[in-house]
C-alpha positions in Angstrom: 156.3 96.1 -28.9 153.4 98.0 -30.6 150.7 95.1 -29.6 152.0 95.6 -25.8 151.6 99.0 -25.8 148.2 98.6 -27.7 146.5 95.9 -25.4 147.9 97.8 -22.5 146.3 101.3 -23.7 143.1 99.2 -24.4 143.2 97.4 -21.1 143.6 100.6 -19.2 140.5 102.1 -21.0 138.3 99.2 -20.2 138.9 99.4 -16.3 138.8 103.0 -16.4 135.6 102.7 -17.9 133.9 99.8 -15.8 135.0 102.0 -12.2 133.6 105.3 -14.0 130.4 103.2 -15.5 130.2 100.9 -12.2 130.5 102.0 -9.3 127.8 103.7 -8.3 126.2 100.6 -8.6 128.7 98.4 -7.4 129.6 100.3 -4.1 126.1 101.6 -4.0 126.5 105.3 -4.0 122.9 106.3 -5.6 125.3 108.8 -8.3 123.5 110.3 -11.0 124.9 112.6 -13.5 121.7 114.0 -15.1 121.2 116.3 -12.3 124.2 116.1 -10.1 126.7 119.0 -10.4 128.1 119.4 -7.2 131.3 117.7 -5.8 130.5 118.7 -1.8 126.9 119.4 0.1 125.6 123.0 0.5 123.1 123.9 2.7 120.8 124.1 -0.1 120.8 120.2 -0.8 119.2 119.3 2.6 116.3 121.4 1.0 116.5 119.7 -2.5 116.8 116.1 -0.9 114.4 115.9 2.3 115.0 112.1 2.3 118.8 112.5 3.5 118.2 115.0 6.1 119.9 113.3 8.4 122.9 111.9 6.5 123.8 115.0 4.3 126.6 116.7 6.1 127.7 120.2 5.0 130.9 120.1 3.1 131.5 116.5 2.7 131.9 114.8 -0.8 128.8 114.2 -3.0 129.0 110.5 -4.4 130.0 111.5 -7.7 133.4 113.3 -6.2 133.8 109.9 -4.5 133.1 108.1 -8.0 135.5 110.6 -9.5 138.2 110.4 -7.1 137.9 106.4 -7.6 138.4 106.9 -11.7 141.6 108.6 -10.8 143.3 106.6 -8.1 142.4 104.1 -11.1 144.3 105.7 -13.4 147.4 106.4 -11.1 147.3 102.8 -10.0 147.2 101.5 -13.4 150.4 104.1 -14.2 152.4 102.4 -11.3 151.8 98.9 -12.6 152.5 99.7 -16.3 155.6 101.4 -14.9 156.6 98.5 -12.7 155.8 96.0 -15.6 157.7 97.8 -18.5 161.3 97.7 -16.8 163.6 95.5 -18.2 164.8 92.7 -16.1 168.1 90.7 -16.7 169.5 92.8 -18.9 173.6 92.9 -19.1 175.0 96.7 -18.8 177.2 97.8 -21.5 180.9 97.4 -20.9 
């Protein structure tokens, strides 16, 4: 039982790792953490980043929110299969 829970726990922190590590680069979402801080646009980042003038929208998520919020529906996903996995199937009830 103790490997299950192991390899599981281990398995878990790989994928959660490879969407956090990955994704900016697998869905393309140019997310940098040296100098991002922010999770939605302010006025000020039309002035900071000229180049997305016209794609910046006030208020919408930065990609590292959208990486974030990625990591965690991981993470509930991952809960919901382990849950689903570690039921008991077949077994007789007590008389």
């Amino acid at each position: 039982m103790w490997r299950n829970i192991v390899t599981w726990a281990l398995g878990q922190i790989a994928v959660i790792a490879c969407v956090l590590f990955l994704a900016d680069r697998i869905f393309e979402l140019g997310f940098d953490d040296s100098h991002d801080d922010r999770f939605f646009w302010k006025e000020e980042d039309i002035a900071l980043f000229p180049a997305f003038k016209g794609t910046i929208v006030v208020g919408a998520p930065t990609p590292k929110c959208i990486v974030y919020t990625m990591v965690f529906q991981t993470f509930v996903f991952l809960q919901l299969f382990n849950q689903i996995n570690a039921r008991k199937l077949g077994v007789p009830a007590d008389p």
